[in-house]
C-alpha positions in Angstrom: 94.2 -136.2 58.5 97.2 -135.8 60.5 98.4 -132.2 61.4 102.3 -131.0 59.7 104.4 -130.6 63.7 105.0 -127.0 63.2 107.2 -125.2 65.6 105.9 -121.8 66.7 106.7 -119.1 68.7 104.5 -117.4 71.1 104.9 -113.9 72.0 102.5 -113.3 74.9 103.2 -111.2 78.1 99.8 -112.1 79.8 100.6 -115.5 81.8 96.9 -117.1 81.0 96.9 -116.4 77.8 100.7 -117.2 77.5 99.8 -120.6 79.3 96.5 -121.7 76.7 98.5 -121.3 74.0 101.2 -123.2 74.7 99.2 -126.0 75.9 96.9 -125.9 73.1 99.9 -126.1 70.9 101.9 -128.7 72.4 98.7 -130.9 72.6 98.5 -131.0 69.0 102.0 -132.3 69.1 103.8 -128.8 67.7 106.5 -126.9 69.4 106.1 -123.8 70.8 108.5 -121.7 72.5 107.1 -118.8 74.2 108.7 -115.1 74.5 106.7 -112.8 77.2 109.1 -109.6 76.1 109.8 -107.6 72.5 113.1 -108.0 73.1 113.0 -111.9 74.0 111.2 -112.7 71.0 113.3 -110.8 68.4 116.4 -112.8 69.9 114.3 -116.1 69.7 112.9 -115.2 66.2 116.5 -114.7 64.6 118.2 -117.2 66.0 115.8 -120.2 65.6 113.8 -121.5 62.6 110.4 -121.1 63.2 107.3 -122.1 61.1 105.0 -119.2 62.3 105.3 -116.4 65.0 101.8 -115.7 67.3 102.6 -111.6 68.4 100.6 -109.9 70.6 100.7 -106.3 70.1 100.7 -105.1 73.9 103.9 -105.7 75.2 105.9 -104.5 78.3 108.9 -103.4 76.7 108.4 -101.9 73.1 104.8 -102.1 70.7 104.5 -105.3 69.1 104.3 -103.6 65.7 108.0 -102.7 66.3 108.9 -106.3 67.2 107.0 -107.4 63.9 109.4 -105.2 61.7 112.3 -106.1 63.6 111.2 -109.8 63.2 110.3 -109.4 59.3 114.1 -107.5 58.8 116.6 -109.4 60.8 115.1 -113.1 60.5 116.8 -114.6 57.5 113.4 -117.0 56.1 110.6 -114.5 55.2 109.0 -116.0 58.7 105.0 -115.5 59.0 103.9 -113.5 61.5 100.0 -114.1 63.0 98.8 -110.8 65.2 97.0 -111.4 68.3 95.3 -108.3 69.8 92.3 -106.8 71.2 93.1 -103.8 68.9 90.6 -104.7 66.4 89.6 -101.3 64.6 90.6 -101.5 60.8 93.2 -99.1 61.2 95.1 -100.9 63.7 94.7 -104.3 61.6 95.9 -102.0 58.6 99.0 -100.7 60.3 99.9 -104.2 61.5 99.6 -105.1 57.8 101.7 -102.7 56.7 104.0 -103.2 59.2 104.9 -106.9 58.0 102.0 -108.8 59.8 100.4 -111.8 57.6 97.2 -112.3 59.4 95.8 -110.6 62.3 93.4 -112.7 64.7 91.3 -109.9 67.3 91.2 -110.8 70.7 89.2 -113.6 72.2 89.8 -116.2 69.9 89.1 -119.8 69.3 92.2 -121.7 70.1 91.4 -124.0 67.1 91.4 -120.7 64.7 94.6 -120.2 66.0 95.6 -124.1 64.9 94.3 -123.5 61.6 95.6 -120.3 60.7 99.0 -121.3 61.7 99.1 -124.5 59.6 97.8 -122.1 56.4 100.5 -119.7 57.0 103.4 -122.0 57.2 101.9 -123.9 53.8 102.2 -120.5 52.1 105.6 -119.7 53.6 106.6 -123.1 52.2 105.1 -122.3 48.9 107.2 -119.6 48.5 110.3 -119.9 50.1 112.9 -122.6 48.7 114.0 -124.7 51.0 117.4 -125.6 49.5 119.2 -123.3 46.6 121.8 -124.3 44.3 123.5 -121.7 42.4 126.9 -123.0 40.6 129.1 -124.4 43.8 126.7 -122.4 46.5 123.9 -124.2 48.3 121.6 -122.5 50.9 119.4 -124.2 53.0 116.6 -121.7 54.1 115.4 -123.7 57.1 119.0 -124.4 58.4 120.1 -121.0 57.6 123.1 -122.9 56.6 125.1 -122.3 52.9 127.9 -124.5 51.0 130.1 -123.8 48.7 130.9 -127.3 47.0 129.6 -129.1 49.6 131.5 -127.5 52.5 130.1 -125.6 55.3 130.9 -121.5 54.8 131.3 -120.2 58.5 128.5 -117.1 58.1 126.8 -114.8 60.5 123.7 -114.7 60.1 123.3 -111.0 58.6 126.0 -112.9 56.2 123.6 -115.9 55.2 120.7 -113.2 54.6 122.6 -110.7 52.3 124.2 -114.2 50.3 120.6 -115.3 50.3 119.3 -112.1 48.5 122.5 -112.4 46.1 121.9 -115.9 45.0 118.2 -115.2 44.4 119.1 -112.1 42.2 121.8 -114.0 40.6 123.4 -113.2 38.3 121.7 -109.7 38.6 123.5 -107.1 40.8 121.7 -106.1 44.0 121.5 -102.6 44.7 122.7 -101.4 48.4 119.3 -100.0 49.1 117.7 -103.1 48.5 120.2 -104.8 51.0 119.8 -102.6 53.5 115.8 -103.0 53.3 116.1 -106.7 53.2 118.5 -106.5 56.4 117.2 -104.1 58.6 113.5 -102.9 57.1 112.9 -98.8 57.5 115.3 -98.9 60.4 119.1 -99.3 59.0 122.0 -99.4 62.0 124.7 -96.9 61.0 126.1 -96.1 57.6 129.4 -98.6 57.4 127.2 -101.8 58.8 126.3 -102.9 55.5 129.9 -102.8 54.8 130.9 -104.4 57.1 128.8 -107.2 57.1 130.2 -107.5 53.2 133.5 -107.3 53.9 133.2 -110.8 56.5 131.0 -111.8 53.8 133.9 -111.5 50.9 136.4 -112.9 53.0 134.4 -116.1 54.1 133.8 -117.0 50.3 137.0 -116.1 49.6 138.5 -118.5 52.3 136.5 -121.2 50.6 137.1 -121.1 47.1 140.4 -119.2 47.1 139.0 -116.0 44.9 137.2 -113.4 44.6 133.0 -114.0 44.4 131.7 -111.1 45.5 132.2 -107.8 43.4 131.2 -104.5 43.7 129.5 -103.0 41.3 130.0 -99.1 41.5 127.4 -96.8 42.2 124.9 -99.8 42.5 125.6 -103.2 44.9 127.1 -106.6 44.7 127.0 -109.1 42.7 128.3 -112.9 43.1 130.7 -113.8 40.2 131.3 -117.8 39.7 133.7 -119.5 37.8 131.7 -120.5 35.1 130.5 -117.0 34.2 134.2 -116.4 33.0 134.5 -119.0 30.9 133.1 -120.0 27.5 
């Protein structure tokens, strides 16, 4: 059966190792990018659309369980993240678990364990994430991390796109600031007016687009998306 061309990301500061898997990878006709730093593989991981991140936990510039929850807050797709580590006591594959990994693969491996656990992650990532959402004139698309409105592209950061994602999924349910910030930024929130601000470019970029208000706040709780068609009838 012919293999799904995933596109991965490698995060790997040992050149060898760095080197197999990337090989390995582009043999089977995928595309991997490769990150030998934390900080190199955040950047990469939120700025790209991947199908599955490979993280090794021993890296030279911050722990790789930090770069995981950075990964699992900032990237807009809930993007799976496959440890590779010689830290195989339980406790470290718990704490990788609880800080956002979806599998954990201890160190040697089988390069075609690798193959195979990628390919099941990015079928259940696909399982659960919608690829495009429609809600009234809105329309997301997850793996572009682009959105609509009516057809038309809305100029977005890409903070913007993640907090309209979470709206349109909770629609037409407020969201709560708490759980925006936690969706953003995980256990590590910037300072206190970021969220703010990121809704305030938000408001005005919808409001550009369809020439009123869609994004209320909802005191003492959130935001909520209003649409025309919630007003009428």
């Amino acid at each position: 059966m012919k293999r799904e061309v995933l596109s991965v990301l490698v995060v790997e500061d040992h050149p060898t190792i760095a080197r197999q898997l990337v090989d390995f990878l582009d043999g089977l006709g995928w595309q991997p990018d490769h990150a030998g730093s934390g900080a190199l593989a955040i950047r990469l991981a939120t700025q790209h659309a991947y199908d599955v991140v490979l993280l090794d936990l021993n890296l030279p510039d911050m722990d790789g369980l930090q770069v995981c929850r950075e990964i699992k807050a900032h990237a807009p797709s809930n993007l799976p993240v496959l440890m590779l580590t010689a830290r195989d006591a339980f406790e470290d594959k718990a704490q990788g678990f609880r800080d956002g990994a979806d599998d954990y693969l201890a160190k040697p491996f089988d390069l075609r364990e690798v193959a195979l656990r990628c390919e099941a992650l990015a079928r259940r990532s696909s399982l659960h994430q919608r690829q495009e959402m429609r809600v009234g004139p809105l329309t997301l698309l997850a793996r572009e991390k682009r959105a609509l409105y009516e057809g038309r592209p809305l100029v977005l950061t890409q903070t913007g796109f993640s907090i309209l994602q979470l709206l349109c999924r909770e629609h037409p349910h407020p969201v709560a600031r708490a759980a925006l910030v936690q969706h953003l930024w995980g256990a590590h929130p910037p300072g206190s007016d970021a969220l703010k601000s990121h809704i305030y470019t938000l408001r005005k970029a919808l409001e550009g687009a369809s020439g009123r208000r869609m994004l209320a706040t909802i005191l003492q709780l959130g935001y909520r998306l209003e649409l025309e068609d919630e007003n009428h009838g």
